[in-house]
N, C-alpha and C positions, 0 to 999 in steps of 0.2 A: 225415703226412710222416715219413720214413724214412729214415735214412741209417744205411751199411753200409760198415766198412772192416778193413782185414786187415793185419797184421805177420806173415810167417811162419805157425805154428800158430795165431799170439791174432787172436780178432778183437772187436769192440767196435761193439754197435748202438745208435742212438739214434732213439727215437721222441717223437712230437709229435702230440698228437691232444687234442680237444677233450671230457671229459666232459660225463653228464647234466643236472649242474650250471651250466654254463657254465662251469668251469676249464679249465686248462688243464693238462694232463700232462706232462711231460717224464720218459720212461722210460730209462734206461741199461740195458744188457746187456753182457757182457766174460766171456770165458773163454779158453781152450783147446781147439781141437780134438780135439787128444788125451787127453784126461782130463775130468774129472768138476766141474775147480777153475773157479771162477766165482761173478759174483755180479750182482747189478740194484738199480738204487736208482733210485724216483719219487720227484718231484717236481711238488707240485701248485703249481700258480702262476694268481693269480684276475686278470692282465693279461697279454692276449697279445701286446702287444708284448714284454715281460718275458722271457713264451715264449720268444719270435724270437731275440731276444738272448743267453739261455741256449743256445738249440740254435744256434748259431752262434758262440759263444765255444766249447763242446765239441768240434764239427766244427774250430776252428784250432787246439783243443789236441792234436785227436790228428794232425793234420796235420803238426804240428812235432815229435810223439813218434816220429813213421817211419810211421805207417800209409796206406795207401793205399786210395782209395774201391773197395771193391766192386763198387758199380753207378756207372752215368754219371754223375761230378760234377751234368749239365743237369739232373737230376731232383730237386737240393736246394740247389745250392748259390746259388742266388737264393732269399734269404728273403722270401715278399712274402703276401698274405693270399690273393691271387687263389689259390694251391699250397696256402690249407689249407680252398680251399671243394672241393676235389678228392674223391671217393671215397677210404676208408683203404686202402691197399696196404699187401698182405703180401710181407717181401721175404723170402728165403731165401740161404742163407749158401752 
């Protein structure tokens, strides 16, 4: 699962996918378009409810910072299990 949003030049991704292991991931991304400045932080988490609730506290933080969804709210913003037996989608910015 994927979500993608944009303020101006910054944009901030966040992904959600399920390791080898059976963990569970939660990936940040954040930079600038214009420049070089940026950075990512995982997050390994071994309950996927946990998951769900991380990527869904992130998704209202940035929501309330000013950023605006990329792609179609309907592709994430229901957190539910059925969305992460999905194939992994690569989104593009």
């Amino acid at each position: 699962m994927t979500a993608v949003w944009r303020k101006q030049e910054h944009y901030f991704i966040v992904r959600l996918s399920q390791d080898l292991f059976g963990d569970w991931v939660v990936i940040r991304s954040w930079g600038n378009l214009n420049n070089n400045l940026g950075g990512c932080k995982q997050d390994v988490i071994s309950c996927q409810q946990k998951a769900l609730s991380l990527f869904d506290s992130i998704s209202q933080r940035q929501l309330k910072r000013g950023y605006s969804p990329s792609i179609p709210p309907t592709q994430y913003s229901k957190l539910n299990t059925s969305a992460l037996n999905t194939s992994y989608q690569n989104t593009t910015i």
